[in-house]
SERO-4910 file (N, C-alpha, C, O; in steps of 0.05 Angstrom, whole numbers):
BEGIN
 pado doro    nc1    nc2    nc3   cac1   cac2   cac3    cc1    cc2    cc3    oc1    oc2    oc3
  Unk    A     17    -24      0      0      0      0     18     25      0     39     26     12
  Unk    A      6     46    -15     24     66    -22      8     79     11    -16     86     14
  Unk    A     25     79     27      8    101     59      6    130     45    -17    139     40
  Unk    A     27    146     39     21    173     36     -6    178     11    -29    188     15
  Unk    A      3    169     -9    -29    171    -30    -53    165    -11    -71    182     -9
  Unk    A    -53    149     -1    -77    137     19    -84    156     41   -107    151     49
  Unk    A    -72    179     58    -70    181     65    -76    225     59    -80    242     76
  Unk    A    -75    229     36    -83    243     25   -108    248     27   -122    230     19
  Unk    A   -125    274     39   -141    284     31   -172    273     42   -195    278     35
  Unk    A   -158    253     70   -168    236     95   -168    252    116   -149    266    121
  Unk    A   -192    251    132   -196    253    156   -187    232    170   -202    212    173
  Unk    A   -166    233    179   -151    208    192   -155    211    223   -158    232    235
  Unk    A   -154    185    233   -176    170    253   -152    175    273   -128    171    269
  Unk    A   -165    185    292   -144    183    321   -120    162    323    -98    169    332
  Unk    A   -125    141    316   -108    112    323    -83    125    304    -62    113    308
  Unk    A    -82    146    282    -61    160    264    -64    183    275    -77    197    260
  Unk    A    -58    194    293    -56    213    310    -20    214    327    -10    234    337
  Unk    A    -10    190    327     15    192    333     36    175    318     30    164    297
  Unk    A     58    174    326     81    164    314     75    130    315     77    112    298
  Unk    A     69    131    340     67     99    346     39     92    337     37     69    331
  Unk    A     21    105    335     -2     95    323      0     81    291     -4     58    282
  Unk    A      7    107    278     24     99    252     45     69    243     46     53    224
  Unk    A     55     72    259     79     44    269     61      9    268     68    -13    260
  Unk    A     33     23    286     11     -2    285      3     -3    259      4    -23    244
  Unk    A     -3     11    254    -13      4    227     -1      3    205    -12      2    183
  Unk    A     22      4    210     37     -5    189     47    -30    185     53    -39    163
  Unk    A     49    -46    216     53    -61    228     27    -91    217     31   -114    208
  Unk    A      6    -78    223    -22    -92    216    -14   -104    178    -16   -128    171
  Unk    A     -5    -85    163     -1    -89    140     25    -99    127     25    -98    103
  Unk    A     43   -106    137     71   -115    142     65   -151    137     52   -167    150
  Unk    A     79   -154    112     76   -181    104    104   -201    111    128   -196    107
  Unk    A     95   -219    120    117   -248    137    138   -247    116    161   -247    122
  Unk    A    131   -246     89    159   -248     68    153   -229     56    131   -222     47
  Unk    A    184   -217     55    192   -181     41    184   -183     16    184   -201     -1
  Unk    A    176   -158     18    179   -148    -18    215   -134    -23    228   -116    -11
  Unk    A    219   -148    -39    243   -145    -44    239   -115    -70    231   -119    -93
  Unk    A    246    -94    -61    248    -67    -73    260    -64    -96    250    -55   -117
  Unk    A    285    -74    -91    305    -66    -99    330    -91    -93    337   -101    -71
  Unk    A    340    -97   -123    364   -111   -124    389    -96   -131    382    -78   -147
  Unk    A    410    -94   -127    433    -83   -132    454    -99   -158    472   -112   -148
  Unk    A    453    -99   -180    464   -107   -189    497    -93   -198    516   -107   -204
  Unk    A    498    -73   -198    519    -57   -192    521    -33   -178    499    -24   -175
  Unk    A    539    -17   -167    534      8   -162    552     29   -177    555     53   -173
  Unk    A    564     10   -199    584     28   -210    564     47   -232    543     40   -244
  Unk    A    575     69   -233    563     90   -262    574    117   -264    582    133   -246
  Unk    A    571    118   -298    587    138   -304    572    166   -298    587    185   -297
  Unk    A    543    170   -294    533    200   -299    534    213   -267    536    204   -245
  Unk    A    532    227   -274    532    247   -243    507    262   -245    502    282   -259
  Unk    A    493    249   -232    464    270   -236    460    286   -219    461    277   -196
  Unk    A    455    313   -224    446    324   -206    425    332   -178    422    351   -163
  Unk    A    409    296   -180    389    298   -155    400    277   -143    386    266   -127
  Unk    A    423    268   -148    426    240   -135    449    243   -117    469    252   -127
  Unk    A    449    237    -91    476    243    -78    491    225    -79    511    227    -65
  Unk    A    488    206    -93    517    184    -96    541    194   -107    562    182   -104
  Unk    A    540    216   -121    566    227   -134    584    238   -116    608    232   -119
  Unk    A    579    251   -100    590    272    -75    598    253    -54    621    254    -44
  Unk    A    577    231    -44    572    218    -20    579    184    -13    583    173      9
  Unk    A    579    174    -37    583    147    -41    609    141    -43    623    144    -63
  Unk    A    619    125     -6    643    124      2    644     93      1    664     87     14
  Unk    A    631     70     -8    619     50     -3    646     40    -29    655     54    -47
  Unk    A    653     13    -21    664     -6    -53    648     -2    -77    625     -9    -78
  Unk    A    658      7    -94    640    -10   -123    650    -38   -127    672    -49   -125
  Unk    A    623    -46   -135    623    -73   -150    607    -84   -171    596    -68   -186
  Unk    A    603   -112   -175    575   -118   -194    573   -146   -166    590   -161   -156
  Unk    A    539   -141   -162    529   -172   -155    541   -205   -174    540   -208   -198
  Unk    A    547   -218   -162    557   -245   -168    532   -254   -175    514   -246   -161
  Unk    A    525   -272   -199    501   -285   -203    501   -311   -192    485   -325   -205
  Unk    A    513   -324   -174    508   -339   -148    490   -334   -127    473   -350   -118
  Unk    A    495   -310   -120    487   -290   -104    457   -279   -116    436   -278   -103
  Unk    A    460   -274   -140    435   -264   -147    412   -287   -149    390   -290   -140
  Unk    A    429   -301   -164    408   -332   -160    395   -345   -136    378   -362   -135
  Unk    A    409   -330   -112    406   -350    -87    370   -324    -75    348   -332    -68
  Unk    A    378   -298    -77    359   -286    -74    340   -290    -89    320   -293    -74
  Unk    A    332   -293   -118    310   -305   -137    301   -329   -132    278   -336   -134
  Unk    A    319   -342   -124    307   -365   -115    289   -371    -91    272   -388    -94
  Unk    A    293   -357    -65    277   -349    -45    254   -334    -49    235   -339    -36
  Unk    A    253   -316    -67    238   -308    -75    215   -318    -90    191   -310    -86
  Unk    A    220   -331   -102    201   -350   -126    182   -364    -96    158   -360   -101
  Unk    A    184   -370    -85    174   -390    -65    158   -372    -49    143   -383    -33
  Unk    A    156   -342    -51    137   -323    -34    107   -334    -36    100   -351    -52
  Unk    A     88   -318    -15     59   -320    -33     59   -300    -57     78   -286    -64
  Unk    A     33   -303    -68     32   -288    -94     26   -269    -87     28   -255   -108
  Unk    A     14   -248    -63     12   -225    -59     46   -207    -53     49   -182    -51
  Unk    A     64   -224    -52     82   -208    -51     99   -214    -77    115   -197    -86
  Unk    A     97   -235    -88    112   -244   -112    102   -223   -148    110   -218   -171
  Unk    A     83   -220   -132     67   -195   -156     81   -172   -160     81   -162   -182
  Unk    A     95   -157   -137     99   -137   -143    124   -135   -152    139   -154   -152
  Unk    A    130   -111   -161    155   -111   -183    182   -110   -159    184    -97   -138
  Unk    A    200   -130   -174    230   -118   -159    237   -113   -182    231   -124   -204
  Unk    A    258    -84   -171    269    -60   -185    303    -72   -188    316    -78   -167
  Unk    A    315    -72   -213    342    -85   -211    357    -66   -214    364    -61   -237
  Unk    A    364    -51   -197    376    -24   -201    378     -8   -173    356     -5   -163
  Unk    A    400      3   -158    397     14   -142    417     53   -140    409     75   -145
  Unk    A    438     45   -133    453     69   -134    476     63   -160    500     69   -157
  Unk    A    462     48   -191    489     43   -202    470     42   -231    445     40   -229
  Unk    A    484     42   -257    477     41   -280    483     12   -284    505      1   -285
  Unk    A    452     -1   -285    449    -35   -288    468    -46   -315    482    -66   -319
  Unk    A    464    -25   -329    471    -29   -353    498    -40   -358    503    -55   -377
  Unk    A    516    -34   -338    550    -40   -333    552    -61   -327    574    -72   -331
  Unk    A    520    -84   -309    532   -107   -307    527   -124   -341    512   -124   -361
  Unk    A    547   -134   -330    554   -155   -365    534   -173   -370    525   -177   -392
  Unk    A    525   -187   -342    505   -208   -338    473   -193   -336    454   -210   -335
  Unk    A    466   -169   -335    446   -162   -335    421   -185   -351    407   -200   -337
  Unk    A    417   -185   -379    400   -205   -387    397   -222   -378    374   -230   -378
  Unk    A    415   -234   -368    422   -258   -345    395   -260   -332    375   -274   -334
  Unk    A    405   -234   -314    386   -231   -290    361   -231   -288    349   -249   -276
  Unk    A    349   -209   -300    323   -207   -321    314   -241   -327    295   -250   -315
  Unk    A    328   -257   -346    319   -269   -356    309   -293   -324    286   -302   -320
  Unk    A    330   -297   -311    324   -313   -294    305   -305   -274    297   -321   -257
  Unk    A    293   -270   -275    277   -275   -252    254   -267   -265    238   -257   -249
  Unk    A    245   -267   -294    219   -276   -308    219   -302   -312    195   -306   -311
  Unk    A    227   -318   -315    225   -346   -313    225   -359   -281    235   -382   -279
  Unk    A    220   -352   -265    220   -352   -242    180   -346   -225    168   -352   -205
  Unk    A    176   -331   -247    150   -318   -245    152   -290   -226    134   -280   -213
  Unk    A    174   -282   -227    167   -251   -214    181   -232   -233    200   -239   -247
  Unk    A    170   -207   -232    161   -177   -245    186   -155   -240    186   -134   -227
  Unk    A    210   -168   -254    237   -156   -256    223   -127   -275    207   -126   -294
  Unk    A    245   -100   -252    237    -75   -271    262    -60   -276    274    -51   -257
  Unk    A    268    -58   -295    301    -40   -302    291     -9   -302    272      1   -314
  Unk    A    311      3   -283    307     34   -292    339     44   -311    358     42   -297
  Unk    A    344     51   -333    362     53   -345    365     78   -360    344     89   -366
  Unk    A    391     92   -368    406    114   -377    405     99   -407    416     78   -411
  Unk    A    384    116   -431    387    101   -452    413    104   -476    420     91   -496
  Unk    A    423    132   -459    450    139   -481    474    108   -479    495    108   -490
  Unk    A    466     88   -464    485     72   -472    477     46   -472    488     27   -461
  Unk    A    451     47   -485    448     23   -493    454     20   -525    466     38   -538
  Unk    A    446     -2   -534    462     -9   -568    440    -27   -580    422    -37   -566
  Unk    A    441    -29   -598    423    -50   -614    413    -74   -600    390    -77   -590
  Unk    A    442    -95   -599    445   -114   -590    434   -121   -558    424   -142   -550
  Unk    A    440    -98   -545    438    -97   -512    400    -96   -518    384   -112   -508
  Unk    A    394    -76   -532    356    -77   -539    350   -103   -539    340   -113   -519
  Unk    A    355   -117   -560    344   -145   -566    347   -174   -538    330   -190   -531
  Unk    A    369   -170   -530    378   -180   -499    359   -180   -482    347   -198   -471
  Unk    A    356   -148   -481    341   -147   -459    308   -155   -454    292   -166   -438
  Unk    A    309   -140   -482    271   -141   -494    261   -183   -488    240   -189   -477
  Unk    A    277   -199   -497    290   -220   -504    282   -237   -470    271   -259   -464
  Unk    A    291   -218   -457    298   -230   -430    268   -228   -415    263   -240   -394
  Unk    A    251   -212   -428    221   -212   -414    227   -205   -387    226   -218   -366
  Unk    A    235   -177   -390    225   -156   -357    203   -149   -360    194   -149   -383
  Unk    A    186   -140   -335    157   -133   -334    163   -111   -345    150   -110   -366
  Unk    A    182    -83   -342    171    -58   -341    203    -55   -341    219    -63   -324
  Unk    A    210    -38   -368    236    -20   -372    226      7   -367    203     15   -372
  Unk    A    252     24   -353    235     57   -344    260     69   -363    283     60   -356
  Unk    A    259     85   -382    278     96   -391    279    129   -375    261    146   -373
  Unk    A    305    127   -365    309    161   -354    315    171   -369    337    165   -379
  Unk    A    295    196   -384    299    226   -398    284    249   -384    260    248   -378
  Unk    A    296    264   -380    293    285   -357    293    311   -374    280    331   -366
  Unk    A    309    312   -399    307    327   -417    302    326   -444    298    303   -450
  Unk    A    300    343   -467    299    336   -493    321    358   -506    331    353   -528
  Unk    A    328    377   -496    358    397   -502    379    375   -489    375    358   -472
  Unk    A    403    382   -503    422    370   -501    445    378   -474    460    364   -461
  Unk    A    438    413   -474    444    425   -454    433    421   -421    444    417   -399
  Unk    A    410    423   -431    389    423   -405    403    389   -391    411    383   -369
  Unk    A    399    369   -423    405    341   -415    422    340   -389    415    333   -366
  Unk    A    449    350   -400    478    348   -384    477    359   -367    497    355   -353
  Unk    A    455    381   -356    462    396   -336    439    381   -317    436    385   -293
  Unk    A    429    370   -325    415    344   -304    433    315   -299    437    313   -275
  Unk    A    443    295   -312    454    277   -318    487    274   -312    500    254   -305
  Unk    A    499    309   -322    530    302   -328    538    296   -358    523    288   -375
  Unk    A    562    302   -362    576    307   -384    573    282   -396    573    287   -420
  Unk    A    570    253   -392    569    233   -401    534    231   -420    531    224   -443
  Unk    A    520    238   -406    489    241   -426    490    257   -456    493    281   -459
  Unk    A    488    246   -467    485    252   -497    453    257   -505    439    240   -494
  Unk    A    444    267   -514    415    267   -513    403    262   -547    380    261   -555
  Unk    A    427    258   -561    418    254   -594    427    226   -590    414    213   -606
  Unk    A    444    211   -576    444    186   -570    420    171   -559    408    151   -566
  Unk    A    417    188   -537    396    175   -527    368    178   -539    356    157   -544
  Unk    A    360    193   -543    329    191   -555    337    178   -585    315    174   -595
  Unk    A    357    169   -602    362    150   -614    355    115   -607    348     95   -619
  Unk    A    360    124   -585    372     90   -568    338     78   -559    330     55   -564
  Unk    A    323     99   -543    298    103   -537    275    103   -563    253     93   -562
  Unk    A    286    115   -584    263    100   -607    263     75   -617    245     59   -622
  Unk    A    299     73   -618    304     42   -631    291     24   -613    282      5   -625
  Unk    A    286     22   -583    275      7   -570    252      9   -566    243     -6   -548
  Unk    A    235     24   -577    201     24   -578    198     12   -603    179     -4   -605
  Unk    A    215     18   -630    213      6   -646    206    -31   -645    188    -46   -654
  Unk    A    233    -36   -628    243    -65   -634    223    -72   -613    214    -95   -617
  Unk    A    213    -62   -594    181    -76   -580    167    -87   -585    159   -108   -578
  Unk    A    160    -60   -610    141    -79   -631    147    -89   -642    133   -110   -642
  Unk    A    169    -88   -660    172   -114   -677    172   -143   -666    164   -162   -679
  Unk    A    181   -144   -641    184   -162   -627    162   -170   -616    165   -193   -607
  Unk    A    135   -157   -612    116   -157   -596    119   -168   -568    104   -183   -555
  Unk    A    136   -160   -564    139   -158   -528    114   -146   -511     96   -129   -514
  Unk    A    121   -162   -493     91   -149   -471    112   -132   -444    110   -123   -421
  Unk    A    126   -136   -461    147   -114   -442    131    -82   -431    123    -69   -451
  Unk    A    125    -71   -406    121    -48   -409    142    -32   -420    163    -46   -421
  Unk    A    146     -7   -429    166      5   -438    155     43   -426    135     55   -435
  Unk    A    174     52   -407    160     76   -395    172     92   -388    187     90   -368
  Unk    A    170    121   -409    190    151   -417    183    159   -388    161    162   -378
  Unk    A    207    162   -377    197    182   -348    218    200   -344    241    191   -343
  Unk    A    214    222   -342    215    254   -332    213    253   -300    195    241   -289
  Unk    A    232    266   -285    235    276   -265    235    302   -253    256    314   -247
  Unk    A    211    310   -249    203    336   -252    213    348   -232    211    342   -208
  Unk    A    230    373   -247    248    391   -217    239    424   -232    222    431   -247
  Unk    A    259    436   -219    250    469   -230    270    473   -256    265    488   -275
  Unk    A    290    457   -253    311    461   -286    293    448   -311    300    454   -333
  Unk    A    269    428   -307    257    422   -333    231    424   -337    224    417   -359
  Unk    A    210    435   -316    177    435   -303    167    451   -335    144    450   -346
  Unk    A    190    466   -346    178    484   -368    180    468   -396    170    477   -416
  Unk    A    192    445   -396    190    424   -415    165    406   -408    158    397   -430
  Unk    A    148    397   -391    139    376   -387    115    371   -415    111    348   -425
  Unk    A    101    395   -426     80    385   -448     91    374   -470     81    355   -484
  Unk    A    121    391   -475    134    379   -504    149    353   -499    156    338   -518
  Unk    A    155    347   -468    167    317   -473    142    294   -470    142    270   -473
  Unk    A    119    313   -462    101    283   -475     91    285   -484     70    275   -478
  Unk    A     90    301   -514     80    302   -541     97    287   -555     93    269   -571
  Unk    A    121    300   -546    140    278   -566    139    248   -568    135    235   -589
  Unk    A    146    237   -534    144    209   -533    115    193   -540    112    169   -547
  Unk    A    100    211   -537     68    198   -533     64    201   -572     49    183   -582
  Unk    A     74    219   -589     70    212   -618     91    184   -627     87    172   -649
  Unk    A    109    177   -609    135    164   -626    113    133   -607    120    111   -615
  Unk    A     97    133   -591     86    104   -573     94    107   -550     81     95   -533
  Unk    A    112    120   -540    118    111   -513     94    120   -487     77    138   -490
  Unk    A     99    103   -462     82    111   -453     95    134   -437    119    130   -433
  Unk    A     84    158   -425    105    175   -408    102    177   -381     83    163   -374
  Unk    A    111    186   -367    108    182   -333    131    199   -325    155    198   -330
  Unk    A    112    222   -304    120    245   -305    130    233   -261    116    217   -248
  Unk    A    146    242   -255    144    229   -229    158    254   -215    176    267   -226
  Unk    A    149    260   -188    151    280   -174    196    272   -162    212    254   -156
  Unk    A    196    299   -165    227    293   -159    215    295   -116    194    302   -105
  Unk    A    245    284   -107    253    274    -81    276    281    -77    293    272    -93
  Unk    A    284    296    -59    316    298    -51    337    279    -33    356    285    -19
  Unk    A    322    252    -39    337    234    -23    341    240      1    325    257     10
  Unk    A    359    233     15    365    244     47    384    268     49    401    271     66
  Unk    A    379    287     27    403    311     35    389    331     37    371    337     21
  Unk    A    396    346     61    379    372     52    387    391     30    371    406     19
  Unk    A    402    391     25    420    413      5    407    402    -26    416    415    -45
  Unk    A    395    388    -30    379    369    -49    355    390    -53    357    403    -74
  Unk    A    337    393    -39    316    406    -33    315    433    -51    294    442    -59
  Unk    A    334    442    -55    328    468    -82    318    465   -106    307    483   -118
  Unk    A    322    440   -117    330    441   -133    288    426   -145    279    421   -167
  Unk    A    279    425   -125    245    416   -134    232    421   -108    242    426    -86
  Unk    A    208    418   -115    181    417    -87    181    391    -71    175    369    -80
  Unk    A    190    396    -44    183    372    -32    157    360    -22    145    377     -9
  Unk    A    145    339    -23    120    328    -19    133    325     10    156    318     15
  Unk    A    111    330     29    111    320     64     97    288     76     75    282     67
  Unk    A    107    276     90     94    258    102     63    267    115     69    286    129
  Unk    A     43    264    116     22    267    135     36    272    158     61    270    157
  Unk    A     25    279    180     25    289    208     34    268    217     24    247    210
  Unk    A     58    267    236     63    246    250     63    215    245     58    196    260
  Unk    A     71    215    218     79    194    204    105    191    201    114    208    186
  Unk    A    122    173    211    147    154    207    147    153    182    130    158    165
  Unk    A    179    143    183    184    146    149    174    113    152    185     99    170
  Unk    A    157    102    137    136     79    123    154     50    118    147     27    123
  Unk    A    186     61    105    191     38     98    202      8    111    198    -15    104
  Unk    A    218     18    131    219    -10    151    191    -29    157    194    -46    175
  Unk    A    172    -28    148    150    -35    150    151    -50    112    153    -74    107
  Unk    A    149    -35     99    138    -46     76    161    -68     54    154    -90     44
  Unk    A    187    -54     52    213    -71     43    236    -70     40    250    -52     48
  Unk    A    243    -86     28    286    -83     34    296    -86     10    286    -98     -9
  Unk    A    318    -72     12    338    -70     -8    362    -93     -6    371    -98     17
  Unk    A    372   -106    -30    394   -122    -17    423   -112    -50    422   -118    -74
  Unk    A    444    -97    -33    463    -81    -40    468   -101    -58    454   -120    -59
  Unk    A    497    -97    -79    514   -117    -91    528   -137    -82    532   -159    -92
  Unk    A    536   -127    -57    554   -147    -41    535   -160    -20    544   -162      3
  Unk    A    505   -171    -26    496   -179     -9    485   -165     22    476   -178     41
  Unk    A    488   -142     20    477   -123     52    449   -116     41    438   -108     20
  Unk    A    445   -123     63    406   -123     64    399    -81     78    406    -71     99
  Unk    A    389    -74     64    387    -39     72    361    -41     79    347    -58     69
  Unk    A    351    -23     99    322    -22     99    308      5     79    287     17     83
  Unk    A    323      9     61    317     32     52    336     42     15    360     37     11
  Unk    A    317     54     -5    322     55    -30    349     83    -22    367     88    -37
  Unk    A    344     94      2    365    124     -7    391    117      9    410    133     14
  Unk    A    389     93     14    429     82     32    447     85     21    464     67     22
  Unk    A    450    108      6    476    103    -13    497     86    -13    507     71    -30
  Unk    A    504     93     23    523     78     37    526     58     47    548     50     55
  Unk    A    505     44     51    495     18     70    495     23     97    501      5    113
  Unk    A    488     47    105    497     55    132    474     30    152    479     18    173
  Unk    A    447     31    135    436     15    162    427    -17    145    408    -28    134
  Unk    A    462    -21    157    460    -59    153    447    -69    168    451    -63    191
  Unk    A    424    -89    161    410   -100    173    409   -141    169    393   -157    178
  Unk    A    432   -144    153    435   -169    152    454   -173    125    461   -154    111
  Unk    A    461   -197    118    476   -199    101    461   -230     84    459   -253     92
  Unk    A    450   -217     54    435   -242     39    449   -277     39    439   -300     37
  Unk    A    481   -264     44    497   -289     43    500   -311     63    507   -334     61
  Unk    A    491   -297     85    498   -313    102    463   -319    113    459   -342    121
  Unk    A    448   -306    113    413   -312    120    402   -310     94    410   -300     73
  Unk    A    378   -323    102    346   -319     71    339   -290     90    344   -284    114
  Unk    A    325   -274     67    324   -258     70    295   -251     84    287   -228     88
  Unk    A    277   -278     93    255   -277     99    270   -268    137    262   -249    151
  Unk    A    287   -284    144    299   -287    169    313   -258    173    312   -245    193
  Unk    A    323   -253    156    334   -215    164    305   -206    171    298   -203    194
  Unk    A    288   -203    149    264   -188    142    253   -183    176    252   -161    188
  Unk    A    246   -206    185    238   -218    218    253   -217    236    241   -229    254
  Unk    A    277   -209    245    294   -215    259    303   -195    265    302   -175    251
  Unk    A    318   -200    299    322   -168    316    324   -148    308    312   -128    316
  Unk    A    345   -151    287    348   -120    275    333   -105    264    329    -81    263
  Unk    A    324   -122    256    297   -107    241    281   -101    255    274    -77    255
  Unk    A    270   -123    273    248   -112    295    258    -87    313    243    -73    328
  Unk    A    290    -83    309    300    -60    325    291    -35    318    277    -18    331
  Unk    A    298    -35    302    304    -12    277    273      0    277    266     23    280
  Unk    A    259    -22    273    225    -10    271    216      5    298    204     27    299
  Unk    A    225    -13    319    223      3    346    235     35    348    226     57    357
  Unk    A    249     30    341    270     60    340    250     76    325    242     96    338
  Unk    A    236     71    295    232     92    272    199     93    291    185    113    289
  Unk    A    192     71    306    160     71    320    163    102    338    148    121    333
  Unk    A    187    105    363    185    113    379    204    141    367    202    162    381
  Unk    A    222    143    344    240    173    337    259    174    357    264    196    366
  Unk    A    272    150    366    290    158    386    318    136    379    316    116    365
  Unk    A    330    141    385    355    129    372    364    115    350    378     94    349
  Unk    A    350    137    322    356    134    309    383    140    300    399    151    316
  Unk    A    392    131    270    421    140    255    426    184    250    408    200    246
  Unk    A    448    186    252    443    215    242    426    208    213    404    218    209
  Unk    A    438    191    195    419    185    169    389    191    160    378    203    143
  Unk    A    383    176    181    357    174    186    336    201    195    315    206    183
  Unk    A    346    213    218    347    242    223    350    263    204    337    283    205
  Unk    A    370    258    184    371    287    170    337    284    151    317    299    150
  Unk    A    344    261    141    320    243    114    295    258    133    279    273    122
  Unk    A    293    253    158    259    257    166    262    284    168    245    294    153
  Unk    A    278    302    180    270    325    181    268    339    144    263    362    138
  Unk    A    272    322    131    265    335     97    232    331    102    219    350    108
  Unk    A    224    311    101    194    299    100    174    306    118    153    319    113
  Unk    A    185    292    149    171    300    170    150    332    179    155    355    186
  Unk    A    123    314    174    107    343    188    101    338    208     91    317    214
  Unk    A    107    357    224     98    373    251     67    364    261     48    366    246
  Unk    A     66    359    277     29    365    281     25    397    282     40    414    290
  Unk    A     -1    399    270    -12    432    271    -26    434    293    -36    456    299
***
């Protein structure tokens, strides 16, 4: 359940009246086996984007996930109920998927598996060949990031590495080869709406929406920095709402570290390691149940965690 949409535009019931109330009910809705968010298949990448603090902040190893490793998590997975096996895991975390070599791999083994692999990808470096791979490999849902349609505007979102006559090249050739292919692949143009491109948004979905694509316009987030925050409108938590996610799912890094959270650049809050536990047993297990206690009650939390809420966190009025 998305809590904040839900939570929108509600006369919300006393029992959501506090921190810990919130915590119950999040608690009530908290499923025995994780939704797995987010897979890490690399964290290495070339662009420096400007909303993302991994460029400045990401003191962590690069690597690529071992497909041992990746296999051992798909495989636990496949065995969920179908209320959690439905929803999409995202193969992509703080890194351009695209760098791992085995990517189709991956894809391929966790649609044949029966769960709803989703690539978010930089299309200036994809290639013919890498299209057909992937398309090939039956992911539920490719998100191509274009944030711009100037070449200038491109780089001054992305970094010097974004090409933008590459990419919207790369981005037709693969709506093209969709169809030819008749893939039931979703395929979905998304824009990250900040104040450097809000004055583009009609012409980038005229464009994509005449060439087929579908578009999806998605509210920018400043991750956990405050210094982030200029640069778009921040959406607030409801009143006395915890940040949601220790409750709903987990991230599991390249090297196997289980995060409770999509903005860890760093892995600061390890909560288990895929290699050595199933991830149903982190999911359940002290730390976790710690961690939730902590985000229930706002008290001994990470500085991490602290800066992130005071971006979000509203006040009671």
């Amino acid at each position: 359940m998305d809590f904040i949409t839900w939570a929108k535009g509600r006369t919300l019931p006393k029992a959501l009246q506090s921190r810990e109330g919130w915590a119950q009910f999040f608690e009530h809705y908290r499923t025995e086996e994780p939704h797995i968010h987010q897979i890490e298949p690399t964290n290495r990448c070339p662009y420096t984007c400007v909303m993302c603090p991994r460029n400045d902040n990401m003191t962590r190893k690069q690597g690529n996930m071992e497909m041992g490793l990746f296999r051992k998590i798909i495989d636990e997975a496949s065995t969920y109920s179908e209320k959690v096996r439905e929803k999409e895991i995202e193969l992509f975390h703080f890194g351009e998927s695209l760098f791992h070599p085995q990517l189709a791999e991956m894809v391929a083994y966790s649609s044949s598996a029966g769960l709803r692999p989703t690539l978010s990808i930089n299309p200036a470096d994809l290639n013919s060949g890498m299209i057909d791979d992937l398309l090939k490999s039956a992911p539920y849902k490719i998100i191509i990031s274009l944030d711009s349609m100037t070449d200038k505007r491109y780089r001054a979102i992305r970094g010097e590495h974004a090409e933008i006559d590459r990419a919207v090249e790369n981005t037709e050739l693969l709506l093209q080869r969709h169809q030819q292919l008749e893939s039931n692949t979703i395929i979905s143009i998304r824009m990250i709406v900040m104040n450097l491109n809000e004055d583009e948004v009609e012409d980038f979905r005229n464009f994509w929406q005449e060439r087929g694509g579908v578009v999806e316009l998605r509210d920018f987030f400043p991750w956990s920095k405050n210094e982030l925050q200029e640069l778009g409108r921040v959406e607030k938590y409801p009143a006395y709402m915890p940040c949601p996610f220790p409750w709903q799912y987990l991230v599991a890094q390249w090297n196997g570290d289980v995060v409770a959270c999509c903005r860890d650049y760093n892995g600061l809050l390890k909560l288990g390691n895929v290699a050595d536990s199933t991830l149903k047993e982190i999911w359940n297990g002290p730390a976790y149940t710690e961690f939730r206690r902590k985000m229930a009650s706002g008290r001994g939390l990470t500085s991490f965690c602290e800066e992130c809420l005071s971006i979000y966190y509203s006040e009671p009025t």
